[in-house]
Each structure stands twice: as C-alpha cells, then as structure tokens.
N, C-alpha and C positions, 0 to 999 in steps of 0.2 A: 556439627558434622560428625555423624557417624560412621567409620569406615566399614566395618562388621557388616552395619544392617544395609548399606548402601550395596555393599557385596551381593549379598542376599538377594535384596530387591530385584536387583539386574540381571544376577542368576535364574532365579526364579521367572523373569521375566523370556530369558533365552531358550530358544527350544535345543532340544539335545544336542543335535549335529553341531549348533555355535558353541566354537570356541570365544572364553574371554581370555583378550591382551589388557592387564591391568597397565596405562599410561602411567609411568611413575616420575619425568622428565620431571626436575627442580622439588620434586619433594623428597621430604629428609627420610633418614635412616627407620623413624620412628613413625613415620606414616606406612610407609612401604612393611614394616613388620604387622602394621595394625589390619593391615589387608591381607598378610602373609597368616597371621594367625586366625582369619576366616575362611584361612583354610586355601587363596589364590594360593597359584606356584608360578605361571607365568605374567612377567612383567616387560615393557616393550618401554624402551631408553630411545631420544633422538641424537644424544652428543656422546661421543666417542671415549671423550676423558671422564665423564659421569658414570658412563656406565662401565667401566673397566673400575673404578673407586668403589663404586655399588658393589659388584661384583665380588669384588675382593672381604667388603667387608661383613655383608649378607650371607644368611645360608647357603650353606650348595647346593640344595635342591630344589632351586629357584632357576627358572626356565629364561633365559634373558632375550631379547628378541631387538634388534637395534631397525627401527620403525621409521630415523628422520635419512635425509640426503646423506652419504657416506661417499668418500675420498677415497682415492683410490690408497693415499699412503700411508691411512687411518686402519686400515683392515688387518694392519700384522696385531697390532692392536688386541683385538677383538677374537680373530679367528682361532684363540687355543682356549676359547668355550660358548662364544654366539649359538645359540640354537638353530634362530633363524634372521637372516638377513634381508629387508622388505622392501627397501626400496632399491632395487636394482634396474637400472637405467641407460647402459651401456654393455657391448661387448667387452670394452676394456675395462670393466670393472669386476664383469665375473671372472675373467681370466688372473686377476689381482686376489681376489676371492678363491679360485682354485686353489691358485700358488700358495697362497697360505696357509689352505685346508691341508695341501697336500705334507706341508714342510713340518706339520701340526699332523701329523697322520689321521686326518679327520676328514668327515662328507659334509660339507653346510651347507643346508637347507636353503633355497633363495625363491624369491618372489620377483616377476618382472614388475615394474612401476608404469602403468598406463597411464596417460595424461586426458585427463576427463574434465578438467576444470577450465573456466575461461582467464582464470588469472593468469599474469604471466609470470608468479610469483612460484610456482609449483611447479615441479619436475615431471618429468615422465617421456613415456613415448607412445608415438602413435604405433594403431594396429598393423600397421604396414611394416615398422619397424620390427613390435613383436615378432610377427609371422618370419623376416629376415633373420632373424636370430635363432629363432625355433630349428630352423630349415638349414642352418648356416654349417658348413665342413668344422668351422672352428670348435663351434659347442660339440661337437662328437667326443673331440682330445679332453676336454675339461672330465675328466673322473670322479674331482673331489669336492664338486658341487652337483647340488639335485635340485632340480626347478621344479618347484610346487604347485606354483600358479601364479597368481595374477594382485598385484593391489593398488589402489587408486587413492586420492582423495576429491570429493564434491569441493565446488566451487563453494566460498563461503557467503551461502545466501541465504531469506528466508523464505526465499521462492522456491518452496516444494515438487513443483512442476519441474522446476529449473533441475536440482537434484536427481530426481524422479530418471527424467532422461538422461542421464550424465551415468548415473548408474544400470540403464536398461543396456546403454552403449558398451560399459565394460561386460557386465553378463552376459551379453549378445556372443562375443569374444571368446570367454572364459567358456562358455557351451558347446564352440566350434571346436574349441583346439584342447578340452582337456581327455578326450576320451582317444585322440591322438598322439598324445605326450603322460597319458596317465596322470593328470594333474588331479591336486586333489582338497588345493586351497582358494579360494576368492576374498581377500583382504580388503573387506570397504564396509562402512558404517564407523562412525566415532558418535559422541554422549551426543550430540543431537540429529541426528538424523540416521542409527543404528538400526530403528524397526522400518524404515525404508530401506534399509542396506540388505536386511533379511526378506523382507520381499523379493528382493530382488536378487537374491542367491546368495549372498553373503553367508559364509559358514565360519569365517572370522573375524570380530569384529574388537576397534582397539579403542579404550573407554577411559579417560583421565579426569574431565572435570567432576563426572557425575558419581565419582568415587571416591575422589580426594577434598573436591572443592574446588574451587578458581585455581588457573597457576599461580607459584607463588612469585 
C-alpha cells in the first residue's frame, strides 16, 4: 500500500474543480503524514476525540474537516479550528456551531446533510426540511457560520443505478438552491462510487479506503 502514489493516482484521476477530503478516521499518525508528504493538506475525521488528538499532534497547516454525525456538545470541542463542518443535520446544531464559532471569534464553514440513502442507519434530511432552514428567520441571526452546500452519502450498494439516482436527487437540490444562497460546495462521492459522484456534480469528494487501505 502506497500512500504517495495512491494520492497521485486519484489526483490525477480528479478534474480540477474536485476538491480531495483525505478520509484519515482510525489511521495512525504515520499514515496520515505519508499522505501529508504527497503533498495532501486536507483531511476529513468522523470522531470528535480523534480528531482534536490529530489535531493537536499534526502540522498546522493541515485543513481538518469533521465528515461523521456531530453532537451538539461535541462542537466546543472542535470549533477553535474545524475548517469545515459536514454533516449538519438540524437547526439546533448550527446554532451550537454558531455559539462556538462566535465565542472562538471565528466563521465555520458548514455543509447541510441530505438524506439520499435507503438505510436507516444514515443521517440527514429531506429536501423540504433543507429548503425550511434555508428560508428559516433563525438562520439570518447565525453570523458565525456560512453554509456552503449540500452532502450526502449513497446507500451502501452495488447497485449503480440505485446510487446513480440517489445522487441525481441531491444534485437536482444543490442546482435549485445554490445560485440563491451562493453555495458553492456538493459533498458526495467516497473510494467507490466518487466518478459517479462527479457526474453527477460533486466538486467534493471524501476518499479513505482507496488511499490508506481497509480501515484499520
């Protein structure tokens, strides 16, 4: 397992506009630099207590991006250097997410979480809800967060079709509402089904097996 060339490849394989989130979740200090030294700078953590340890002990010019389900009483945590925040899933979680940016004299970046999969195992919200929140008196007060866009995960299947539309549904979304909110992210595609995620308007996409290996 090369991490370098595995970089590379993936790079090389992305067209410009995609951003890569290196998945770095359970792997060590010494993986995450071997990717760091090819040159990545952002990495995308799902657990709150790792990636604050990471953090701490890694370069600081390493982008960190917290990618899994977050609590609301997890976020003081995080928010005095998160870049960006992805799975956002409630109104009372950006508002938890303000609070802290603000007390952190800082703006963090967030992403709403769509629910596009059939599991019931996966977070999100429907487009209705989206649109509610968009539109919502609440989100005006919030200063100290900025909504970017939009990210999902595919159902986990190997039914491409299945994927396919699950993904046409959030881009359908992301097309309506980012030129009315100036959005300017679409977070969907992971190691296997990312050049589907790019078809389908993904400009960011979050990559762990196919760079580190299996998790550990």
């Amino acid at each position: 397992m090369n991490i370098a060339s595995n970089i590379q490849k993936i790079k090389n394989s992305l067209p410009e506009n995609v951003t890569l989130i290196a998945i770095s979740k359970t792997k060590s200090k010494e993986e995450i630099m071997g990717a760091y030294h090819a040159g990545q700078r952002i990495f995308g953590e799902n657990r709150v207590q790792e990636l604050e340890i990471k953090q701490q002990q890694l370069p600081k010019d390493i982008e960190w991006h917290m990618v899994g389900h977050l609590q609301r009483n997890k976020v003081k945590y995080i928010a005095p250097f998160v870049s960006m925040i992805h799975a956002v899933d409630t109104i009372r979680l950006l508002k938890e997410i303000n609070r802290q940016a603000k007390s952190n004299h800082r703006v963090i970046d967030c992403l709403l979480q769509m629910k596009i999969a059939e599991e019931d195992t996966k977070f999100g919200m429907t487009a209705k809800e989206i649109i509610e929140i968009m539109q919502s008196e609440e989100l005006k007060e919030f200063k100290n967060i900025r909504i970017r866009g939009l990210m999902a995960m595919a159902t986990f299947t190997e039914d491409t079709n299945q994927i396919n539309r699950e993904f046409e549904t959030i881009n359908k979304l992301y097309q309506k509402l980012k030129t009315t909110y100036d959005w300017d992210v679409l977070s969907i595609g992971m190691s296997g089904d990312y050049s589907l995620a790019i078809k389908n308007g993904s400009n960011m996409v979050r990559i762990g097996s196919s760079i580190f290996g299996e998790r550990n």
